[in-house]
C-alpha positions, 0 to 999 in steps of 0.5 A: 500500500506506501506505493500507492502513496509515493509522489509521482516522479518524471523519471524512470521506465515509462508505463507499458503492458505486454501480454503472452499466451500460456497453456492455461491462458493469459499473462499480462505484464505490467512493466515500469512505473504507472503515473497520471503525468505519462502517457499510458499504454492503450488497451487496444491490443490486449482487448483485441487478445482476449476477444480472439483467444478467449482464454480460461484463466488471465494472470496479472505479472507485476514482477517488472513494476516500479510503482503505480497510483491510481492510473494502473488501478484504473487499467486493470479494473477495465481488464478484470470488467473484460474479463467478468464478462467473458467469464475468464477466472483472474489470478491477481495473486502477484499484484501489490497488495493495495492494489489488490484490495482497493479493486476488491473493495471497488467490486464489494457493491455491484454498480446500480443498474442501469447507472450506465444507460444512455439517456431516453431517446427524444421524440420527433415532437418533443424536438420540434416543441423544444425549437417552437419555445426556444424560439418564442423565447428568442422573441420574447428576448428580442423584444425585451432589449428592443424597449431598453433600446427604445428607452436609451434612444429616448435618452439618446435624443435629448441628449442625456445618454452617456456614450462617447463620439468617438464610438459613434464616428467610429460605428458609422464609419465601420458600416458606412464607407468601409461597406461600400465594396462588399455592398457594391460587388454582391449589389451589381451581381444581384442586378445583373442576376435579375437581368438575365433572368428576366432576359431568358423569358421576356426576349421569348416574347419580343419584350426585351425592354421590360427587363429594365423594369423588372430590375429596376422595380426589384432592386428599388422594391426589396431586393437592395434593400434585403440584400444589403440587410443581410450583408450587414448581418452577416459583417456588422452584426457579427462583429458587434456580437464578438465585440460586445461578447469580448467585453462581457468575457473580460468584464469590461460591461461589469466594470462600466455597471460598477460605474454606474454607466449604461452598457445599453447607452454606451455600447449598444446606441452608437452601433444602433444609431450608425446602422440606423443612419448608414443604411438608408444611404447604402439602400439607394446607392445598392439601388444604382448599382444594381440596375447598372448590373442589370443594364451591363446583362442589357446591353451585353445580351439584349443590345439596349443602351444602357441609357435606354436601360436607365431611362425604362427602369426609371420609368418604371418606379414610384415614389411609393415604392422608392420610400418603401424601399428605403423604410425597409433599409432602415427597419433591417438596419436596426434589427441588425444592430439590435440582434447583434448586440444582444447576442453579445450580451447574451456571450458566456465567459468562455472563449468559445462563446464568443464565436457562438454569439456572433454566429447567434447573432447572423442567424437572428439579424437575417430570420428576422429581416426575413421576417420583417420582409413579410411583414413589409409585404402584407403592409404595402400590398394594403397600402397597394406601394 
């Protein structure tokens, strides 16, 4: 038994176990000195044994043993568990006397029953009402942190909400003009996409020319409007959710709740505020830039100038639908930066949780903006924008 209670060193053999047959069985050989601080020999190969030999007897050799703790006690259980359930006798005569005893009293009391079994199966319907109630609570969350946003606004407004210019300057640069290249590249290739799309079916009846309505009342209607929205939400939105989500893993947000300092008011407003402000602007200059991709598929397949092009699709809108297109940049903005920023509220403490926030945090921005897209619909189709 004082083996098993020697402070483990870092030197001398490293564990190893080795197996011969006999004529009455199996021999296990526990050789060198047994610690949780080295690497311990895998069981694959004695297992492997045992299943193909199928021995009566199994024997334990700890002639070649320079000392153990409580990584060899483990090791050996599993082979004696093997061994009880093939049915094979154990000689552990030569192991040390502690050891010996301490699986003894390890087999006294049978394990319960079933204190092993994998948890029950969940049913098809319970996992589609544990999704339903996740996700009415996600709303009920969402709609929670949208009124003390409304409050801080409010604050914001007046002029008494506590936050830094700085921060602001900042957030309507980072969603403003440092947008505009990704906002351009995915603008043009959705202009140039409904383009020829409707090119593919309006030249089969000689109408080659409403294609730059069809562009043009897509881009102005929903889609820049969307497609921007869910640009912002999978760059800005993100990166509020791992910014924030960082303060609260370094406690920065406890440090400004000690100093009686609003995190909603310093953190959350200036980012709100920018996408508010930011997206509008990118909603009509995705609306140029997409009926200019439309117009290079006219020219390029149909031979309509681009003025020509410009000029029909032009033609073709309202000033209904422009605002409407615009009002709807401006909704999916703040729903951007409302679910970004609570998904980082909402961050663990661990390293980890960060990411996981910010992917929570694009899912939310686009289900919601899907969402609102339908909302958006019934409303102008009533209001026949």
């Amino acid at each position: 038994m004082p083996e098993a209670i020697q402070s483990p060193t870092p030197s001398g053999e490293p564990p190893k176990l080795s197996v011969d047959r006999t004529p009455s069985g199996l021999v296990v050989h526990l050789i060198g000195e047994w610690r949780l601080t080295r690497d311990l020999p895998p069981l694959a190969a004695i297992i492997r044994e045992i299943e193909a030999a199928r021995p009566r007897t199994l024997k334990f050799d700890s002639s070649a043993l320079r000392g153990w703790d409580s990584s060899l006690l483990a090791v050996v259980g599993r082979i004696s568990q093997l061994c009880r359930h093939y049915k094979i006798e154990q000689d552990r005569s030569d192991l040390p006397e502690g050891m010996a005893a301490l699986l003894r009293l390890s087999e006294t009391v049978p394990e319960n029953e079933g204190a092993r079994a994998r948890p029950p199966a969940v049913g098809v319907v319970t996992e589609i009402g544990s999704e339903f109630l996740g996700f009415v609570g996600g709303i009920s969350d969402f709609v929670a942190f949208f009124g003390e946003v409304s409050i801080a606004l409010g604050r914001f407004v007046v002029g008494r909400a506590r936050y830094r210019r700085i921060d602001l300057s900042l957030a309507i640069q980072d969603c403003g003009p440092n947008a505009f290249g990704i906002v351009t590249l995915i603008s043009f290739l959705v202009g140039t996409i409904l383009a020829f799309m409707g090119a593919v079916q309006l030249e089969q009846f000689g109408a080659s020319i409403y294609v730059a309505d069809a562009v043009g009342i897509g881009m102005v209607r929903d889609m820049s409007a969307m497609m921007t929205a869910i640009i912002m939400a999978g760059r800005t939105g993100a990166s509020y959710a791992a910014q924030i989500g960082t303060m609260k893993v370094t406690q920065e947000i406890d440090a400004l709740n000690t100093m009686g300092i609003s995190p909603i008011e310093f953190l959350v407003v200036p980012r709100v505020v920018a996408l508010f402000l930011m997206m509008p602007l990118l909603c009509i200059y995705s609306d140029f830039i997409g009926i200019l991709g439309g117009a290079a598929v006219g020219a390029g397949m149909l031979g309509i100038t681009i003025n020509s092009f410009v000029s029909e699709a032009m033609h073709a809108l309202t000033l209904g639908g422009a605002v409407g297109g615009v009002v709807k940049a401006t909704v999916y903005g703040v729903i951007v930066g409302i679910a970004g920023c609570l998904r980082g509220m909402q961050c663990g403490s661990s390293a980890s949780a960060v990411g996981d926030a910010a992917t929570a945090a694009v899912v939310t921005g686009i289900v919601y903006i899907v969402v609102a897209c339908g909302i958006f619909a019934v409303i102008f189709h009533i209001l026949y924008i």
